[in-house]
Structures are given as structure tokens and as C-alpha cells.
Backbone of each chain as ProteinMPNN parsed JSONL, in Angstrom:
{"seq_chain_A": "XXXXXXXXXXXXXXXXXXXXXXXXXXXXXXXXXXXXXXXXXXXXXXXXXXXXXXXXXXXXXXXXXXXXXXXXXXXXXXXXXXXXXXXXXXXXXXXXXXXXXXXXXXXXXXXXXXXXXXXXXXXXXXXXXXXXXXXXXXXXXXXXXXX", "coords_chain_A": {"N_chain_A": [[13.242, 4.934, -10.193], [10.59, 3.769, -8.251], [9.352, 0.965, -6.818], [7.101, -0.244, -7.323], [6.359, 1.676, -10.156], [8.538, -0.227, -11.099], [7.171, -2.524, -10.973], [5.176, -2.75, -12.534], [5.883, -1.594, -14.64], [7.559, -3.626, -15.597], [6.245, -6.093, -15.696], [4.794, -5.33, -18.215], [6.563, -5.102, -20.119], [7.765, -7.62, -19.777], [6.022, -9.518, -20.258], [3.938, -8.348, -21.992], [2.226, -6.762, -22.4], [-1.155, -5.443, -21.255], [-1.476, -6.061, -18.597], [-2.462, -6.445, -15.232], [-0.542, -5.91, -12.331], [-0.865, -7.687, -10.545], [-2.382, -9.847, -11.499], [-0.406, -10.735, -12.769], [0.889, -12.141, -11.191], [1.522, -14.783, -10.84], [2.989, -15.635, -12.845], [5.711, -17.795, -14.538], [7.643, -15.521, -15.257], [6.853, -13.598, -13.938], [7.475, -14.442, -11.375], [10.457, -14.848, -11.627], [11.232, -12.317, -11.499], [9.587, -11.467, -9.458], [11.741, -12.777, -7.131], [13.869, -11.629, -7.707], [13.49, -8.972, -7.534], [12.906, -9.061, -4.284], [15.435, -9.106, -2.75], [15.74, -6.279, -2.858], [13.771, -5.714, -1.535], [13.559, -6.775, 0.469], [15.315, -5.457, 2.515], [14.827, -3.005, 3.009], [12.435, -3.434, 4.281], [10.642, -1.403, 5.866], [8.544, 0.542, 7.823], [8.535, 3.41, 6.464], [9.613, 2.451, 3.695], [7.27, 1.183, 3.155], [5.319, 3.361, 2.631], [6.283, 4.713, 0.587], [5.717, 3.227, -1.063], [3.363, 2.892, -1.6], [0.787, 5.082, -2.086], [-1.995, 7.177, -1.709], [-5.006, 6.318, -2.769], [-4.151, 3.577, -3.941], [-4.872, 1.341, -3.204], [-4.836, -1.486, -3.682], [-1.812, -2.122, -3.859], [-1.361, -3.077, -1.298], [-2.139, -5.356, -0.884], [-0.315, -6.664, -3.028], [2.164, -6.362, -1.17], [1.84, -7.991, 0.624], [1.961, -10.504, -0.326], [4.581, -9.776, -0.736], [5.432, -10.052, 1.337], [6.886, -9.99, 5.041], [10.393, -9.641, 5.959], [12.061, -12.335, 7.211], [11.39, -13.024, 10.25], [10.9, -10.627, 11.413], [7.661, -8.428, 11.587], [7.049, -6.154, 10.259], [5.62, -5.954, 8.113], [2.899, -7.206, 7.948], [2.595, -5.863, 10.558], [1.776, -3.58, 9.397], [-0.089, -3.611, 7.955], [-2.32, -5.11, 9.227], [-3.199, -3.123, 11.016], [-3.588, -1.363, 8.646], [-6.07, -2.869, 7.885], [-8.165, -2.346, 10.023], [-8.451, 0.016, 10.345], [-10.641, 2.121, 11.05], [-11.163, 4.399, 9.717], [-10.684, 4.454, 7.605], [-11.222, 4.201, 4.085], [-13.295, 1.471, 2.77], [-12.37, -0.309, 0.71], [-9.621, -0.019, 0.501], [-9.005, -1.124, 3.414], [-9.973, -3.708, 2.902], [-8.047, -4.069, 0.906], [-5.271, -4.573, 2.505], [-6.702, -6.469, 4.152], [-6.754, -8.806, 2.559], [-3.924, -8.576, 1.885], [-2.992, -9.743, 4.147], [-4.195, -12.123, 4.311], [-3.039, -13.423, 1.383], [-0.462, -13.573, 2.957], [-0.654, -15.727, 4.848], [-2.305, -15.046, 6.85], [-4.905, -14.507, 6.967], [-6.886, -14.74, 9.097], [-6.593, -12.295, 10.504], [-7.804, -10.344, 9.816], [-10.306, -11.252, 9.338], [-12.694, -10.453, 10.02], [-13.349, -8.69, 8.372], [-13.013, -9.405, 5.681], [-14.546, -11.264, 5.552], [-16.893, -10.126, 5.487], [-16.504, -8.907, 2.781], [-17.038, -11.356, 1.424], [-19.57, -11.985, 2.385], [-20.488, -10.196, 0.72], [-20.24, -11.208, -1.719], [-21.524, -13.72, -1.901], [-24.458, -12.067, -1.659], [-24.731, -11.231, -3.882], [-25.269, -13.613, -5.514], [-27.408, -14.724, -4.24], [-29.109, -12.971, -4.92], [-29.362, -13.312, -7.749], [-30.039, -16.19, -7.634], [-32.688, -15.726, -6.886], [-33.764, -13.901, -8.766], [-33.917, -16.065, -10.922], [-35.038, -18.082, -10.151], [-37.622, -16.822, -9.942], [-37.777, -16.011, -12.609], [-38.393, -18.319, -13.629], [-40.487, -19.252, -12.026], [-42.686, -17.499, -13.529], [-42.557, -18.719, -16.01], [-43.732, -21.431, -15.707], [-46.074, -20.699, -15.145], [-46.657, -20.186, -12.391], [-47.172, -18.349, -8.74], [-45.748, -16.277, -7.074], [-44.609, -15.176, -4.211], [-43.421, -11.891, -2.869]], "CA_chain_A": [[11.883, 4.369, -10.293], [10.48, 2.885, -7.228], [9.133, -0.742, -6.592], [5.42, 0.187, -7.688], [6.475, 2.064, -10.984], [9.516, -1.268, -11.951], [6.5, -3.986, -11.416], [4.491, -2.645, -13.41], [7.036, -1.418, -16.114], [8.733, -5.074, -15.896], [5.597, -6.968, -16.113], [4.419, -4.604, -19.065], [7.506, -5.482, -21.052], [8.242, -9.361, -19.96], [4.572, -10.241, -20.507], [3.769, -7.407, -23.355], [0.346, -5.893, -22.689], [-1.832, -4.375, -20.259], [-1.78, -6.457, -17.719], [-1.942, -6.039, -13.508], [0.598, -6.951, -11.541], [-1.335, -9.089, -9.488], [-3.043, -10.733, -12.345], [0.403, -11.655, -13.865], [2.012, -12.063, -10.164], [1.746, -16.647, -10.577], [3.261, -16.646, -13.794], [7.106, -17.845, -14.368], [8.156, -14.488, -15.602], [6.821, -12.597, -12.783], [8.06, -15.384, -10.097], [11.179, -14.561, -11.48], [11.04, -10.823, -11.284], [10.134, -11.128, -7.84], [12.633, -13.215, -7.064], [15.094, -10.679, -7.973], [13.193, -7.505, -6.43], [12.997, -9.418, -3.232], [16.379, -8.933, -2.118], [16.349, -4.949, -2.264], [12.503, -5.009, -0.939], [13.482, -7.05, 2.317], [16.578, -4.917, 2.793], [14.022, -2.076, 3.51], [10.66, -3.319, 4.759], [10.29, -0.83, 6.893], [7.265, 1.515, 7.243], [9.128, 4.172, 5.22], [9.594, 2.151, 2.714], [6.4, 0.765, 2.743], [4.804, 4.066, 2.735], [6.6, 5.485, -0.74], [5.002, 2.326, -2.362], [1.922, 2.278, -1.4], [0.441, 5.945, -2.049], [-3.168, 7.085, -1.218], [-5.743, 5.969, -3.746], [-4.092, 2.261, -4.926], [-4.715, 0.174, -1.955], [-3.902, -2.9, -4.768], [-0.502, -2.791, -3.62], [-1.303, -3.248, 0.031], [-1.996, -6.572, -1.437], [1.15, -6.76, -3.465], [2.672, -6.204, 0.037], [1.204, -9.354, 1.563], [2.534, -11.474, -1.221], [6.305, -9.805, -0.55], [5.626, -10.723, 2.772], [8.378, -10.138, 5.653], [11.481, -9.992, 6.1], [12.331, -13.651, 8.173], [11.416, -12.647, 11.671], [9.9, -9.38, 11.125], [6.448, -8.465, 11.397], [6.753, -4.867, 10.246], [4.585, -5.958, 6.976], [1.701, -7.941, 9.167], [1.681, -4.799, 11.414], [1.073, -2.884, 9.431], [-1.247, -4.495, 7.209], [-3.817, -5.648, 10.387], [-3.6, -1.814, 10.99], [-4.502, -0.668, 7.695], [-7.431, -3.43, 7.971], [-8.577, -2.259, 11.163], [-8.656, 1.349, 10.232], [-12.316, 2.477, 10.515], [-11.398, 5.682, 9.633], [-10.24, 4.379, 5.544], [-12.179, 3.297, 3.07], [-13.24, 0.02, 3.019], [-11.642, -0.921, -0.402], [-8.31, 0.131, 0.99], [-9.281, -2.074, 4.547], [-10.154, -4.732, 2.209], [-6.953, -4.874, 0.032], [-5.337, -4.752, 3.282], [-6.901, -7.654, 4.682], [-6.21, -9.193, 1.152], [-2.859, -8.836, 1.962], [-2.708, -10.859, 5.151], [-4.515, -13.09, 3.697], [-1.928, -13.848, 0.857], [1.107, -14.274, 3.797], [-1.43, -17.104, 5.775], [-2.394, -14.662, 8.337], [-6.312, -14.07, 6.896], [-7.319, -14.382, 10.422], [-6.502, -10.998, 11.822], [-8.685, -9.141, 9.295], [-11.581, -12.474, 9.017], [-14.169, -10.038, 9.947], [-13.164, -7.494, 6.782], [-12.821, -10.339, 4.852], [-15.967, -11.941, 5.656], [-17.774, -7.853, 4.298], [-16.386, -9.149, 1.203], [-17.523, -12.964, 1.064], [-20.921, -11.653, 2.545], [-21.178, -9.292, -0.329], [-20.272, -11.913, -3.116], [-22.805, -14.383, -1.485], [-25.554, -11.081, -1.371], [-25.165, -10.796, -5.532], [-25.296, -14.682, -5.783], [-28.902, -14.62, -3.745], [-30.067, -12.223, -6.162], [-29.571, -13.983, -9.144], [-31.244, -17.018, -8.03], [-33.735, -15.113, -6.551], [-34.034, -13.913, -10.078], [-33.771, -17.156, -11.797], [-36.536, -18.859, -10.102], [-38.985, -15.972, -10.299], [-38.228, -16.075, -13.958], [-39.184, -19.773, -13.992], [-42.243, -19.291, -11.617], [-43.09, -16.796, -14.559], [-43.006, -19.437, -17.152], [-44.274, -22.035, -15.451], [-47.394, -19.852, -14.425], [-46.912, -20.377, -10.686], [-47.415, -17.107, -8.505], [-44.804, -16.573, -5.545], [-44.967, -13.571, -3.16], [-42.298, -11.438, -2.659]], "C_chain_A": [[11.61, 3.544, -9.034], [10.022, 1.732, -7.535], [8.021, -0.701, -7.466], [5.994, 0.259, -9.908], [7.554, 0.376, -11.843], [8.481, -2.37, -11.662], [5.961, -3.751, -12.53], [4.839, -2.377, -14.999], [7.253, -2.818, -16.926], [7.711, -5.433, -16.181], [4.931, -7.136, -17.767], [5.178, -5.29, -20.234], [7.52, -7.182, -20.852], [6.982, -9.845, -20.433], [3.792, -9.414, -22.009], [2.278, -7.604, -23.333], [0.035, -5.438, -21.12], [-2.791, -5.428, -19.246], [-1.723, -6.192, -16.24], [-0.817, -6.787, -13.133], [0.25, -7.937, -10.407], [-1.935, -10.211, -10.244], [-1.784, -11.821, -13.069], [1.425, -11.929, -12.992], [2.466, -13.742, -10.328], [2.63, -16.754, -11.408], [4.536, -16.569, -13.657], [7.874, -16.441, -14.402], [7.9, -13.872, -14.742], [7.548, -13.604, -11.552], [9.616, -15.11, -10.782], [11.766, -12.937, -11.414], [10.803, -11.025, -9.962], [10.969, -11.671, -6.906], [13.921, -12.152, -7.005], [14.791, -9.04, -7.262], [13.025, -8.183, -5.038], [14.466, -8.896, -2.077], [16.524, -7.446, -1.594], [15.05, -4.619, -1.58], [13.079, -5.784, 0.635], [14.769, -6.307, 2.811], [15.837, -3.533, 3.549], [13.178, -2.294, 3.369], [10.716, -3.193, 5.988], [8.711, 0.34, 6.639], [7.121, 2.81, 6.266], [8.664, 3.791, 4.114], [8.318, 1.512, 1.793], [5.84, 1.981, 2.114], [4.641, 5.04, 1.075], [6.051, 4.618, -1.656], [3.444, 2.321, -2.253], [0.851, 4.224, -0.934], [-1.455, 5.876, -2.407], [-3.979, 6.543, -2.932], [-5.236, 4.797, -4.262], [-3.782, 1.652, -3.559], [-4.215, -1.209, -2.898], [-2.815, -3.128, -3.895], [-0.296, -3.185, -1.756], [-1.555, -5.033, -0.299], [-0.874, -7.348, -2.107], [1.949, -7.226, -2.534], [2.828, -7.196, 0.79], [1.956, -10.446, 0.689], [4.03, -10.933, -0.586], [6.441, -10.257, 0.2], [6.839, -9.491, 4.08], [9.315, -10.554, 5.705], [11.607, -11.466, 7.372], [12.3, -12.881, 9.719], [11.173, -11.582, 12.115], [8.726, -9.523, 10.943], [6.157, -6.992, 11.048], [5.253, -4.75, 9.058], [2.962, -6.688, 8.07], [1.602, -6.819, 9.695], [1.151, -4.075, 10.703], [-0.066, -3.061, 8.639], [-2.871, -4.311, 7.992], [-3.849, -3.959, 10.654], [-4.365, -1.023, 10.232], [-6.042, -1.216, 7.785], [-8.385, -3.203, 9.003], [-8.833, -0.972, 11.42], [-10.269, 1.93, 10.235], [-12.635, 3.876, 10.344], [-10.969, 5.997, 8.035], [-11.369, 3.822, 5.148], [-12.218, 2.048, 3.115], [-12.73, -1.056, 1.962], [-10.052, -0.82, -0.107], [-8.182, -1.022, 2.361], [-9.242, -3.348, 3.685], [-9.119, -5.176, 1.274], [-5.687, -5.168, 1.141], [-5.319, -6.341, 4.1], [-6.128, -9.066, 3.874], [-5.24, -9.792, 1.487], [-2.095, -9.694, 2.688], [-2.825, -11.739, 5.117], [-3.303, -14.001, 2.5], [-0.45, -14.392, 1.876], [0.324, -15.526, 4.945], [-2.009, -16.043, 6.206], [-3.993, -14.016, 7.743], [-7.261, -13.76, 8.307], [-6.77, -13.095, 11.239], [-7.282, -10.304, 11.114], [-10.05, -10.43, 8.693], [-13.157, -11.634, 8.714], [-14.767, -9.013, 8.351], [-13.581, -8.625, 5.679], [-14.606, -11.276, 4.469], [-16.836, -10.676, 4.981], [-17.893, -9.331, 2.966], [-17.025, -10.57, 0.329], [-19.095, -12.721, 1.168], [-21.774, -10.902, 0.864], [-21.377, -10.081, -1.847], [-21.657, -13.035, -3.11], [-24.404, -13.787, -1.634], [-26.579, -11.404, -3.328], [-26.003, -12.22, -5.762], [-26.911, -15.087, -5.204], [-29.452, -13.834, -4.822], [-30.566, -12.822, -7.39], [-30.179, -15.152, -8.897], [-32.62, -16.579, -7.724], [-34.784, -15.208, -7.961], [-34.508, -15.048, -11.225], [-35.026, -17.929, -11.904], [-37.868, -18.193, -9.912], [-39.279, -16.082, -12.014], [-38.697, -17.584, -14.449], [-40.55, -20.05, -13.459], [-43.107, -18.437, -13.012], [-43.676, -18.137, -15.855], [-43.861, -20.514, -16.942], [-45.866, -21.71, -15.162], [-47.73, -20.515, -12.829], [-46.505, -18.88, -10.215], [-46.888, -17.003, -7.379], [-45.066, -15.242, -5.319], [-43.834, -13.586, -2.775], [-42.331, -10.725, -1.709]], "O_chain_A": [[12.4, 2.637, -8.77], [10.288, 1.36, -8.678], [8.195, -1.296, -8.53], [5.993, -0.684, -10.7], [7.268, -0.011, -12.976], [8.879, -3.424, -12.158], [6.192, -4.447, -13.519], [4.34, -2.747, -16.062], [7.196, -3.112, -18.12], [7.673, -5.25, -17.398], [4.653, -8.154, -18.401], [4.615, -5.914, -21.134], [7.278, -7.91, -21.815], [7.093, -10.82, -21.176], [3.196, -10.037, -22.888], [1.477, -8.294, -23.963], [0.78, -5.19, -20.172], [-4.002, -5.598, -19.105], [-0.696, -5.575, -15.959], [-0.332, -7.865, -13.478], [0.907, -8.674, -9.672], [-2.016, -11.347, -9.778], [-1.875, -12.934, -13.588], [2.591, -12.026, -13.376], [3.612, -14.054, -10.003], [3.36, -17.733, -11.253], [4.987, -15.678, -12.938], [8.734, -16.262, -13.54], [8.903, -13.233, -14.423], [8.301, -12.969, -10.814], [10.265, -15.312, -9.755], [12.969, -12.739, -11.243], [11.734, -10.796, -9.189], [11.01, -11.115, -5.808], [14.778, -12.127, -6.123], [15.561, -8.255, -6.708], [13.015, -7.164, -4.349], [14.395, -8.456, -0.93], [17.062, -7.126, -0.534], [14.944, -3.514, -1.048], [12.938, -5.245, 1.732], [15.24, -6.882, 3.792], [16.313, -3.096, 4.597], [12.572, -1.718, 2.465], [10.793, -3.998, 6.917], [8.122, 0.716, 5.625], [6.166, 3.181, 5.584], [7.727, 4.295, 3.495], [8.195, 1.345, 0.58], [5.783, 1.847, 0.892], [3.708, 5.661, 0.566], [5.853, 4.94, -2.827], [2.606, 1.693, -2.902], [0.39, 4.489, 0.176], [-2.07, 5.012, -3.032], [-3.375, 6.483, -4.004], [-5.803, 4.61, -5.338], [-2.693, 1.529, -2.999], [-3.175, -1.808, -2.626], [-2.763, -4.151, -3.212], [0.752, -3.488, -1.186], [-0.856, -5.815, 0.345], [-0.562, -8.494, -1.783], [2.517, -8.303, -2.714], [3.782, -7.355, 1.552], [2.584, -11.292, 1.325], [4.632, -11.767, 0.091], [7.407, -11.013, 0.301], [7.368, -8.425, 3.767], [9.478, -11.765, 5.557], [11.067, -11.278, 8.463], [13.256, -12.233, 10.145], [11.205, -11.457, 13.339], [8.337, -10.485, 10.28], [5.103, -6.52, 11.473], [4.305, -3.966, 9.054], [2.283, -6.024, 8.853], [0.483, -6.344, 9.504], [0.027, -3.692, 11.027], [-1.065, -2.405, 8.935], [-3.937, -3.783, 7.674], [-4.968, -3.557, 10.336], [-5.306, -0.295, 10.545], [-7.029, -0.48, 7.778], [-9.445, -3.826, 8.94], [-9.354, -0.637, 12.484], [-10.879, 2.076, 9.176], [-13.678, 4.482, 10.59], [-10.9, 7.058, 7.415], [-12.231, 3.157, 5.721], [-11.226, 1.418, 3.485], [-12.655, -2.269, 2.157], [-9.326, -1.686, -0.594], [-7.224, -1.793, 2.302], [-8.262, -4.062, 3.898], [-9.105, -6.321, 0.823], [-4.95, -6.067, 0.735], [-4.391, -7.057, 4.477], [-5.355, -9.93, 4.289], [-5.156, -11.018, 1.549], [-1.053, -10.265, 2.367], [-2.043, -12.545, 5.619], [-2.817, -15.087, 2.817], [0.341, -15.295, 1.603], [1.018, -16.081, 5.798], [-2.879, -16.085, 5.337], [-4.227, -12.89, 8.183], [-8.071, -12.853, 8.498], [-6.591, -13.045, 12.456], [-7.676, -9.336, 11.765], [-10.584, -10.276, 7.595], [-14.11, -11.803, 7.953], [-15.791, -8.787, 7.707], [-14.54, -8.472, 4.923], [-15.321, -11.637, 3.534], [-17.295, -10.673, 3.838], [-18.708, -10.15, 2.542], [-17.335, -10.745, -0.85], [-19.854, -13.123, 0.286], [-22.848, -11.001, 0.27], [-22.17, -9.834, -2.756], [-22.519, -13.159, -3.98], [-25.386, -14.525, -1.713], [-27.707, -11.588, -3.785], [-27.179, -12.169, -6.122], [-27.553, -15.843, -5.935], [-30.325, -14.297, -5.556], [-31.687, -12.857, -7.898], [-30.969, -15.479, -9.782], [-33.597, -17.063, -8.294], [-35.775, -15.874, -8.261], [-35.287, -14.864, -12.16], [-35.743, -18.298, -12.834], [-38.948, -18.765, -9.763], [-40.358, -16.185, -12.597], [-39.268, -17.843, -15.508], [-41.459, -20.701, -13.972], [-44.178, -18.914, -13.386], [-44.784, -18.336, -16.351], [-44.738, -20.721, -17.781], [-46.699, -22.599, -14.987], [-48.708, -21.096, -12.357], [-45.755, -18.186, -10.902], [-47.453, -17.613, -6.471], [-45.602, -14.401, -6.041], [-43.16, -14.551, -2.413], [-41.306, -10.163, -1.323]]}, "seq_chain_B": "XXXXXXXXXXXXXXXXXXXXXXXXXXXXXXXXXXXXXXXXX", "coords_chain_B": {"N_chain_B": [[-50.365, -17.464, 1.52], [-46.8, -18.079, 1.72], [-44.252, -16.093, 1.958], [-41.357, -15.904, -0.535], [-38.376, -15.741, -0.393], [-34.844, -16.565, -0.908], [-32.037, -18.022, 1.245], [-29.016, -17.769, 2.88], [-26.359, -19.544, 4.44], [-24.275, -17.818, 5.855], [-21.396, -16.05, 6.285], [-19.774, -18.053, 8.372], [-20.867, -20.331, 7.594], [-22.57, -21.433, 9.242], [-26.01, -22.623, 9.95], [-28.998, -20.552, 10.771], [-27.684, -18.726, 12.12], [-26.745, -15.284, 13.644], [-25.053, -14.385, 11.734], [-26.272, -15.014, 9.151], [-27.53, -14.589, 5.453], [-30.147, -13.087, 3.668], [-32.667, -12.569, 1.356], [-34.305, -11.002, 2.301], [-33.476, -8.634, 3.399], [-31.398, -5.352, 2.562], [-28.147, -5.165, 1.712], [-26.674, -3.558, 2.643], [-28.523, -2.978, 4.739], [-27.711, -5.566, 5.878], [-24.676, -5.608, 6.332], [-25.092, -3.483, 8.331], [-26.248, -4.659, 10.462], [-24.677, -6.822, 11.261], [-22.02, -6.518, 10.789], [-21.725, -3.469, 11.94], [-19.557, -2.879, 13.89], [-17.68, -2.665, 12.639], [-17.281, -0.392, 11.272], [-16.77, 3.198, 11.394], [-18.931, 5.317, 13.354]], "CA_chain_B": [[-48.978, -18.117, 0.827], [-45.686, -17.728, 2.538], [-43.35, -14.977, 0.469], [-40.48, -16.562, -0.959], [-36.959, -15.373, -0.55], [-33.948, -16.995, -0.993], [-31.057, -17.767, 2.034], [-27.595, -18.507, 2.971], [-25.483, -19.6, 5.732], [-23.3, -16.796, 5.998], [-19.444, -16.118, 6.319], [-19.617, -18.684, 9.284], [-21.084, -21.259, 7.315], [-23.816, -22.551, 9.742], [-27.486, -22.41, 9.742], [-29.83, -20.338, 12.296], [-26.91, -18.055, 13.104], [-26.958, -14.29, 13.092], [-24.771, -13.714, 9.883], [-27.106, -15.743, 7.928], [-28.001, -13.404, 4.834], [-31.563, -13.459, 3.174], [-32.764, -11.478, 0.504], [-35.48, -9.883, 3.234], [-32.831, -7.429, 3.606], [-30.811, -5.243, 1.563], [-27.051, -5.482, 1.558], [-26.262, -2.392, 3.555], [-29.068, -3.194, 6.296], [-27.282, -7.05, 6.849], [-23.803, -5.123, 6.893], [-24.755, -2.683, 9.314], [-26.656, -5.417, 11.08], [-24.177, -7.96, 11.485], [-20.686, -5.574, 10.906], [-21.828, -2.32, 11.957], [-19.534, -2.321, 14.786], [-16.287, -2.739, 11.958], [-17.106, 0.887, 10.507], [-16.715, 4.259, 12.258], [-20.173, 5.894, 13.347]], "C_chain_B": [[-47.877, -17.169, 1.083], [-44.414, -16.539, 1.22], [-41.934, -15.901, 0.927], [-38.962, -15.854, -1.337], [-35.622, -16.601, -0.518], [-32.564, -16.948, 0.196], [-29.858, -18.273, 1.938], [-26.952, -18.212, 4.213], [-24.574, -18.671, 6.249], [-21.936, -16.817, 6.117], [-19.319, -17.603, 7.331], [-20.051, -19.814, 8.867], [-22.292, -22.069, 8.102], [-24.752, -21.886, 9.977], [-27.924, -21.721, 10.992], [-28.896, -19.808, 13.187], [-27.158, -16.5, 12.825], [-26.29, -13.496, 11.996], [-25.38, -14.525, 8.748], [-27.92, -14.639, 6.993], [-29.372, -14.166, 4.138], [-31.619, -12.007, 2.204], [-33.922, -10.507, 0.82], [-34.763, -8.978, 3.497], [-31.802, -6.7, 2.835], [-29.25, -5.71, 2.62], [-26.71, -4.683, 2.45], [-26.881, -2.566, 4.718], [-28.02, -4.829, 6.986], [-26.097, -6.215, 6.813], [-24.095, -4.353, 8.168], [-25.377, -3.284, 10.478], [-25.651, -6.55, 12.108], [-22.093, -7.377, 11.56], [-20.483, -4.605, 11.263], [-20.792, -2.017, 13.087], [-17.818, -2.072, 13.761], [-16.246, -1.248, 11.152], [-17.574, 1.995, 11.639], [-18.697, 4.85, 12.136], [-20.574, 7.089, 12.615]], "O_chain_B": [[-47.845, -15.962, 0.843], [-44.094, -16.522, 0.031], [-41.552, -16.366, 2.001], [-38.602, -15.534, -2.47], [-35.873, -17.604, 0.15], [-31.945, -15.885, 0.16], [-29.549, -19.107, 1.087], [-26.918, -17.17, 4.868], [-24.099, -18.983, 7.341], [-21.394, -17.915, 5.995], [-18.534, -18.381, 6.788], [-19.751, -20.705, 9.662], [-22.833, -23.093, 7.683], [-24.657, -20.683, 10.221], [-27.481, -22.044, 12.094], [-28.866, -20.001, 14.403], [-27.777, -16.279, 11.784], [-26.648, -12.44, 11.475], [-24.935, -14.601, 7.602], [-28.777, -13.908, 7.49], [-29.603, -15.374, 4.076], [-31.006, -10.94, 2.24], [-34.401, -9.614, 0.12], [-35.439, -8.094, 4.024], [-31.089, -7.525, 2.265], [-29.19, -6.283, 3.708], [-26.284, -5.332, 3.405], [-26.242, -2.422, 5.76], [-27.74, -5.071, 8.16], [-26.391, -5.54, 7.8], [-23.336, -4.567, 9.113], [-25.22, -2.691, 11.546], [-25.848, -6.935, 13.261], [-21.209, -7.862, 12.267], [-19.309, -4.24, 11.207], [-20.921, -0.857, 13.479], [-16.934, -1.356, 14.23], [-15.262, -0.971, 10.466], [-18.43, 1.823, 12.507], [-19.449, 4.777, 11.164], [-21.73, 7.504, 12.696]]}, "name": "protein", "num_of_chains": 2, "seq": "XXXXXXXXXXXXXXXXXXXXXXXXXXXXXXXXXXXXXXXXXXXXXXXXXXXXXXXXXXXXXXXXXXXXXXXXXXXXXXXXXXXXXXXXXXXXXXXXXXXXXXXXXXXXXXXXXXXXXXXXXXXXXXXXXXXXXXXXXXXXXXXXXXXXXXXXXXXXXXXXXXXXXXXXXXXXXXXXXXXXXXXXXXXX"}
């Protein structure tokens, strides 16, 4: 079973339900689970190894990735990370978990601008709704705004 | 009477810059406005 298939197994069972593995990455039970997969993931974080975990369609774990981090004095995870984020030839949900990921080891600043997409876009919804809010109060109030 | 949209400072946080979003534009025009150079043509 690779890395991918035993988080999700382990978390499944130590935590008992249908949870993510990023959702249930803070709690004690997973901090000690990765604790213990740490040793055979920095033994091979290499791009190989990255590569068998992190198959097309679940960028998620490019995030995962960022949390394992590097090996002490290695930057094989960081490279390739700012690579994936810098790809303008992937999807931008894959770029974006990616960035994610750099983000989780400090290093948010090499993918800021990806990152920023994503802050832009949460900020976009958040305009809407007041947008919304105070049209529906010009409504009640009977005041007449132009859109 | 002035039409009434709603703004914000943008990723950068300060006013009267060019990632400042507004709801005069959709979502896809301020990306390709302000990021267009972060996605392939």
C-alpha cells in the first residue's frame, strides 16, 4: 500500500469515519501517524517517490506534501512544488494545491501570485454578498440605487 | 445618481492599486486583468 492509500486507511480507522486527511492532519492521532510515516517518507523524497503519491487528478496531496515537508537540507519537495505552481500548462486547482503546499512548509512566497487567484476569488464571492445584502435593504427601505 | 458597487483592496491590501477588485467587473475579466500573464494563452 503506498503512502496515499495508508493515510487515508489509518486515519479512516484511528479517527472512524469519513474523514480527509488533511481535515484530520492537526489532530493527536494523526500527529502521531505522521510521526511514524515520516521516517520512511524522508528516506525517499525524491521525485520518484513523490510522483507514485501524487497521481493525476488529486492535486490534495501536493498539499499533503508541503506539510511532510523536506528532508533537512533538501529542497527536492519545494522544487518541485514551485514547479507544479508555476505550471501554466496544469490546471489551476492542481497549481493551487501546489502553492498550498509551499505555503504549509513557510515558503507561500514563491507561489504568492497563485495564491493571491485564490484570496482574490474568496474576496470576489464576499463583494457579492454584500452587494446583495445592501440592495436587499435599499429594497426595504424604499431607496433606489443604480447598478 | 452615481451606480453603486461595492470594492476591495485586493490581495495587496492597499487602496488605488491595480489589483483592487470591484463588482464593475466579473471575476474572470479582474483575473485575466490583473493575472492574465500567470495562465498559458
Amino acid at each position: 500500500m503506498g503512502l496515499q492509500g495508508l493515510l487515508v486507511s489509518s486515519f479512516a480507522v484511528v479517527l472512524g469515519g469519513a474523514v480527509r486527511a488533511d481535515q484530520a492532519w492537526d489532530t493527536r492521532e494523526a500527529r502521531t501517524l505522521r510521526e511514524q510515516l515520516l521516517p520512511s517518507w524522508r528516506s525517499r523524497s525524491d521525485h520518484a517517490h513523490i510522483d507514485s503519491h501524487t497521481p493525476d487528478g488529486d492535486a490534495d496531496l501536493f498539499e499533503v506534501l508541503g506539510k511532510l515537508g523536506d528532508v533537512p537540507g533538501a529542497t527536492t519537495v519545494r522544487d518541485r512544488l514551485a514547479a507544479e505552481a508555476a505550471n501554466k500548462a496544469e490546471a489551476f486547482e492542481r497549481r493551487l494545491a501546489a502553492a498550498r503546499g509551499l505555503e504549509a512548509m513557510g515558503l507561500g512566497s514563491l507561489a504568492r501570485r497563485v495564491l493571491d487567484v485564490a484570496r482574490a476569488e474568496e474576496t470576489f464571492g464576499s463583494l457579492e454578498i454584500v452587494r446583495g445584502k445592501i440592495g436587499t435593504l435599499a429594497v426595504q427601505r424604499g431607496v433606489t440605487i443604480c447598478r | 445618481m452615481s451606480a453603486f458597487n461595492v470594492v476591495s483592496d485586493g490581495p495587496d491590501g492597499a487602496a488605488g492599486t491595480t489589483d483592487d477588485l470591484s463588482t464593475t467587473e466579473t471575476f474572470d475579466a479582474y483575473v485575466a486583468r490583473v493575472f492574465g500573464d500567470l495562465f498559458a494563452e
